[in-house]
Residue frames relative to the residue before (quaternion, step in Angstrom):
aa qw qx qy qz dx dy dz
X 1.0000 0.0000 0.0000 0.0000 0.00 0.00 0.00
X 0.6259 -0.5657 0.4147 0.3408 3.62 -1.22 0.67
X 0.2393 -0.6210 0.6802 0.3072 3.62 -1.07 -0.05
X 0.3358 -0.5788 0.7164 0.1973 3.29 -1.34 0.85
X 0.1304 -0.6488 0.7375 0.1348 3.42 -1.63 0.87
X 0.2344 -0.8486 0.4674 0.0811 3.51 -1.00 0.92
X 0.5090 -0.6475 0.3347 0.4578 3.59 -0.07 0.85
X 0.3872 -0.5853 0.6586 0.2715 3.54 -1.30 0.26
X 0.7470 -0.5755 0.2963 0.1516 2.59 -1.45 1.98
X 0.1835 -0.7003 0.6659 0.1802 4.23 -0.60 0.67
X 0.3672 -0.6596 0.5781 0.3097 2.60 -1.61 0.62
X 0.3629 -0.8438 0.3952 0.0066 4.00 -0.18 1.17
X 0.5767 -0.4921 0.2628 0.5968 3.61 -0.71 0.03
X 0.5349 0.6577 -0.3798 0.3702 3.45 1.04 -1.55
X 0.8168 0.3491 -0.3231 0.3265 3.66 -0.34 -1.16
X 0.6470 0.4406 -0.3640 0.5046 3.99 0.96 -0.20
X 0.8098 0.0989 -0.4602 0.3502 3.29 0.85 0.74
X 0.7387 -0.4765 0.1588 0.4494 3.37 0.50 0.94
X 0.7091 -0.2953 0.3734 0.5201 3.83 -1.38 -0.20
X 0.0328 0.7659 -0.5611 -0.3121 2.86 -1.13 0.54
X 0.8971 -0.2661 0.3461 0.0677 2.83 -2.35 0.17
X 0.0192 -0.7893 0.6133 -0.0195 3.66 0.33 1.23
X 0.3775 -0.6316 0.6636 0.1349 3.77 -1.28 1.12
X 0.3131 -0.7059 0.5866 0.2441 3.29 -0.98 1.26
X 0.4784 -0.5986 0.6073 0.2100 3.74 -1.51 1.59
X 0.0992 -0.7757 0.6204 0.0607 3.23 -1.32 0.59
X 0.6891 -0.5952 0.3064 0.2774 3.35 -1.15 0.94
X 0.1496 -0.7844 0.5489 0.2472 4.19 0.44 0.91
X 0.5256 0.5715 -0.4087 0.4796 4.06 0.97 -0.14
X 0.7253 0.3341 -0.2615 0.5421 3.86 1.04 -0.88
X 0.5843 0.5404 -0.4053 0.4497 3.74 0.78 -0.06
X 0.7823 0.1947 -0.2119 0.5524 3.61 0.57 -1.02
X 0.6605 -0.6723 0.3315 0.0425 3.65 0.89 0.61
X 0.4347 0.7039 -0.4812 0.2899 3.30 1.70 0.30
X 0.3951 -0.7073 0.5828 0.0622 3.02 -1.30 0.20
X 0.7463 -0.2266 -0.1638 0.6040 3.52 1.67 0.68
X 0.3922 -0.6732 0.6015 0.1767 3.17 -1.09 1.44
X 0.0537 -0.8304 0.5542 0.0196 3.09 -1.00 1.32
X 0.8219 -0.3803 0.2768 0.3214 3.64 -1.57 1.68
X 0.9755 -0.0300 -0.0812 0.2021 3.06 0.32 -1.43
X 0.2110 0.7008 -0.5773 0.3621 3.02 1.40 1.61
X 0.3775 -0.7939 0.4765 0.0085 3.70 -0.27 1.23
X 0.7866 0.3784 -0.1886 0.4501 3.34 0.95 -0.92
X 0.5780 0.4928 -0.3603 0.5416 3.52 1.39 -0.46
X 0.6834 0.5070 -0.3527 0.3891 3.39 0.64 -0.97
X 0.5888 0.6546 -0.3370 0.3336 3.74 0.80 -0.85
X 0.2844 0.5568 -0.5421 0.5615 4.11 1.86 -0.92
X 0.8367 0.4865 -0.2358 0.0872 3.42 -0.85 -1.41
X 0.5965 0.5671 -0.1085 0.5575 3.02 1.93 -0.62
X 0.2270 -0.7537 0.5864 0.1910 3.68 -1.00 0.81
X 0.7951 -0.4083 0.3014 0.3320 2.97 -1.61 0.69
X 0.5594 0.5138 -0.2770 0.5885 3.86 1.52 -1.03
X 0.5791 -0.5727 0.4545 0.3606 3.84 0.53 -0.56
X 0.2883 0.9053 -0.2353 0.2051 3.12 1.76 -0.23
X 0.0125 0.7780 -0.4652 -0.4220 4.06 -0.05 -0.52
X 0.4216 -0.7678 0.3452 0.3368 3.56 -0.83 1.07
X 0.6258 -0.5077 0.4445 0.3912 3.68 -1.14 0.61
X 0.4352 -0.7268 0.4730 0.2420 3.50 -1.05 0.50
X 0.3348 0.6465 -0.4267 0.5366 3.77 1.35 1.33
X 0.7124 0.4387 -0.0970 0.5391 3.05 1.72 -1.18
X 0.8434 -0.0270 -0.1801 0.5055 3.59 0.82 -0.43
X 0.6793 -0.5610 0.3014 0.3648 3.55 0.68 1.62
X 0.3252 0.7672 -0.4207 0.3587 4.15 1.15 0.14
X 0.3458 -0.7376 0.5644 0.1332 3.70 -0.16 1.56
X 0.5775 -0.5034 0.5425 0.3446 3.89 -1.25 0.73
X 0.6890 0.3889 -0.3890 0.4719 3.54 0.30 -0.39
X 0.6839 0.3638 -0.3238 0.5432 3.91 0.79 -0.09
X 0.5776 0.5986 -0.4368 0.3424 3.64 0.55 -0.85
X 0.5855 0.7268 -0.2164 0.2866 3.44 0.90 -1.16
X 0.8417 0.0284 -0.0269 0.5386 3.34 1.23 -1.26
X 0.1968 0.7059 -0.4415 0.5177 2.74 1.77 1.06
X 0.7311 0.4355 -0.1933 0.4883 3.52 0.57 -1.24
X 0.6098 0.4856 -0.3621 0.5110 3.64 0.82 -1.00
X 0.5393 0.7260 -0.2269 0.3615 3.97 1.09 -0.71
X 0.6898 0.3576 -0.0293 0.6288 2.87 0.98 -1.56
X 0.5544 0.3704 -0.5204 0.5335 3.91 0.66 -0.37
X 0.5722 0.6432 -0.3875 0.3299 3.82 0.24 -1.15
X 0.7698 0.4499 -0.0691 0.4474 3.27 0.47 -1.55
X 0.5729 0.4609 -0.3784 0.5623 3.83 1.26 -0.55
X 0.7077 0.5075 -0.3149 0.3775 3.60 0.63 -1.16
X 0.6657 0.3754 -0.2841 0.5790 3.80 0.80 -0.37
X 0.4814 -0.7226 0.4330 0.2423 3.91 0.96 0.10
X 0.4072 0.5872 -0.5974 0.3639 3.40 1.13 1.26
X 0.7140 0.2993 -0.1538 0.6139 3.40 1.01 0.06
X 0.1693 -0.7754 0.5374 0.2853 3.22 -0.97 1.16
X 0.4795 -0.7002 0.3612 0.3865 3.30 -1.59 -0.10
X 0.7021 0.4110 -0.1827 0.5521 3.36 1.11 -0.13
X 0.1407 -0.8041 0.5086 0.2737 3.72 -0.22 -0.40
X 0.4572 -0.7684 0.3883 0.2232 3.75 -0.44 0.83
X 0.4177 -0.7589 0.4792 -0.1412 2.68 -0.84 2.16
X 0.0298 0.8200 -0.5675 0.0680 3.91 0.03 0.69
């Protein structure tokens, strides 16, 4: 098998200024304080949703384990009556 040779590291814009800096995401369900995410608010629920129809992981949209939970059950709700698709159409 070939050996890959691998370029020697540059020094880039990134490394002259240092690591950067990840802002901690915060829960938008603990900020405004609800107290049940409901099925058939469509437009909130859609943040939560990828472009594939996907639901996003909560790394991805700052969503606290105590919300993700019935967040997801939401979004299953809300696909099953057909406010939400589940796929998105692919051509």
């Amino acid at each position: 098998m070939a050996s890959r040779t691998s370029a020697p590291p540059s020094s880039g814009p990134r490394e002259s200024r240092g690591p950067k800096r990840q802002h901690r995401k915060v829960c938008s369900f603990c900020m405004e304080k609800v107290s049940y995410i409901d099925y058939k608010e469509v437009s909130r629920l859609r943040r939560f949703v990828s472009d594939r129809g996907k639901i996003l992981p909560r790394r991805v949209t700052g969503t606290c384990a105590r919300h993700q939970r019935p967040l997801t059950t939401a979004l299953e709700r809300a696909r099953a009556i057909a406010l939400l698709p589940y796929t998105t159409e692919q051509h």
